[in-house]
N, C-alpha and C positions, 0 to 999 in steps of 0.2 A: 533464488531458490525458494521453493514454494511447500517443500513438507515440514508437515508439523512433527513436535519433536518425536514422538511416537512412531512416524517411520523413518526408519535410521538404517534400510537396507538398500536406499536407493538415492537418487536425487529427481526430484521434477525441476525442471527449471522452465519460463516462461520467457521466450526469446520472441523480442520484438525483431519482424523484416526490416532489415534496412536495405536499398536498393543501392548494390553496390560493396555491401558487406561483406567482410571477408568468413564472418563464421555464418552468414544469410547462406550463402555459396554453398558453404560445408553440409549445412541439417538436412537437403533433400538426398546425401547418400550416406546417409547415417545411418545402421540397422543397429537393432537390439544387442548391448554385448558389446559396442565397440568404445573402445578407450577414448577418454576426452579428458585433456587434462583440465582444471577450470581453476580459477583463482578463490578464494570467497570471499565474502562483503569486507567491505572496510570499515563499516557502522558498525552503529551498536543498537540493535532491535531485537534483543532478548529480553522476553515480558517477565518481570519478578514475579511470582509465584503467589508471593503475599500482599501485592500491591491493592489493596481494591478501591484505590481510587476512579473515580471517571476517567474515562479513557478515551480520545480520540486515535484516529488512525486516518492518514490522509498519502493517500496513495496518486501518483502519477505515473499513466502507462502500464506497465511494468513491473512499476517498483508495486505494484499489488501483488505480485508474489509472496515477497515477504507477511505484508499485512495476511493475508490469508492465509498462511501458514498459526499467526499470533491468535485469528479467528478461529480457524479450524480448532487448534488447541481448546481456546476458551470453549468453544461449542459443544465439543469430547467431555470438555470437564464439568462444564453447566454452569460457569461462572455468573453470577449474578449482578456482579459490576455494571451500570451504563456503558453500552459503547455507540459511539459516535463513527462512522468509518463516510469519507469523505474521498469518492475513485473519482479523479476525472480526465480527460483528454482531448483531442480536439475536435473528436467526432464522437458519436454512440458507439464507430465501428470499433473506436481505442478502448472501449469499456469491453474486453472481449468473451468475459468470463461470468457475464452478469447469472447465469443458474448458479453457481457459489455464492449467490448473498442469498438465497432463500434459505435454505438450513440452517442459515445465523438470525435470519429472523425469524424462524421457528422457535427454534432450542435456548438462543440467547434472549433474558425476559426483559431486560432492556434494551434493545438495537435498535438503532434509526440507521439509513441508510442513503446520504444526499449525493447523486451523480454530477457531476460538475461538467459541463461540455465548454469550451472557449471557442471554436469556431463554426460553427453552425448551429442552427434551433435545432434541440434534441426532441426525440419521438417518447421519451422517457419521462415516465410520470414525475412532477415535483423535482426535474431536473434544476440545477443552478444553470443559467447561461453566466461564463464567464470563467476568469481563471480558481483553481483552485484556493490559493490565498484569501481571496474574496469570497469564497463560498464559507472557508474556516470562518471569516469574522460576521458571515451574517448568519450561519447555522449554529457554531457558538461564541456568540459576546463576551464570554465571560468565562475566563480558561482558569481564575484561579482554583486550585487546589486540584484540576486534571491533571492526565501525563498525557503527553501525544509522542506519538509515530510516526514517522514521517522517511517517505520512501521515494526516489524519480530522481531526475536529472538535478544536478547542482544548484541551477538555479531557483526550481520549485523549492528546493530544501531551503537556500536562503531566506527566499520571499515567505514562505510560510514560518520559517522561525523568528523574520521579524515581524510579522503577524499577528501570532501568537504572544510574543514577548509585548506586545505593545498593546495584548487584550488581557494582559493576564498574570499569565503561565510562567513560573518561574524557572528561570535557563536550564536547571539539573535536572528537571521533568520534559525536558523535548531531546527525545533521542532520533538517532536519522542515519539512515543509512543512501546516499548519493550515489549516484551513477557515476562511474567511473570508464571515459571513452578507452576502446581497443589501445592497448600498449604507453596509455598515460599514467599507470599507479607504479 
């Protein structure tokens, strides 16, 4: 789910094709209006309000939904905090929404923005080649007193919270919300 908390009359959601998917199948005879029942996250990626610590956000695939949702927000609000936000996937093509970081490096006065690609050379300025977790520990060394975010498939979430835990970051400040496969939660 991908809206900021401000819009609250709808939902966007960001659905990766899988080939062979059972709700892939469904989205090209979906029109406006029709009922979809959906589960919600099972994380916990709700940004406290008063937090203004550094702030990473380290997204996989998809799981940029959420992260951009916690963007959007701060960007509405002019949050002044560093943010770190950290997309990657296997291609540039997995980065699918890249015009969404520009508005956050406008409005937000501190944003950096590292794309992280693992299997191919990316066409994408100041890309990281490599996985995500690696990109954390060489974009930031040094996570004490940050909060991160952290969003994608279970095992990203792992690898990045021991990651982080081993550059830093103290366990009650890495929140994560996991992918959870079709009819396993």
């Amino acid at each position: 789910m991908a809206n900021p908390p401000q819009e609250s009359d709808g939902v966007t959601l960001h659905i990766r094709h899988v080939a062979g998917g059972r709700f892939t199948a469904m989205v090209p005879d979906l029109v406006p209006g029709d009922p979809v029942e959906i589960v919600l996250p099972f994380g916990s990626v709700g940004l406290a309000a008063d937090d203004i610590r550094p702030l990473v956000c380290v997204a996989g695939g998809t799981g940029f939904a959420p992260i951009k949702s916690i963007l959007d927000d701060l960007a509405r609000r002019g949050d002044p905090r560093t943010v770190t936000l950290l997309w990657g996937a296997r291609t540039d093509a997995g980065l699918y929404l890249l015009p969404a970081v520009q508005p956050w490096q406008t409005r937000l006065t501190a944003f950096r923005f590292v794309p992280a690609v693992s299997e191919e050379t990316s066409a994408l300025p100041d890309a990281f080649a490599g996985r995500l977790p690696d990109a954390l520990a060489a974009a930031v060394p040094d996570l004490r007193g940050h909060v991160l975010y952290c969003c994608g498939a279970p095992g990203l979430v792992q690898a990045t919270r021991a990651t982080a835990l081993a550059h830093g970051l103290a366990a009650e400040d890495f929140h994560a919300d996991a992918f959870v496969p079709g009819g396993a939660a």
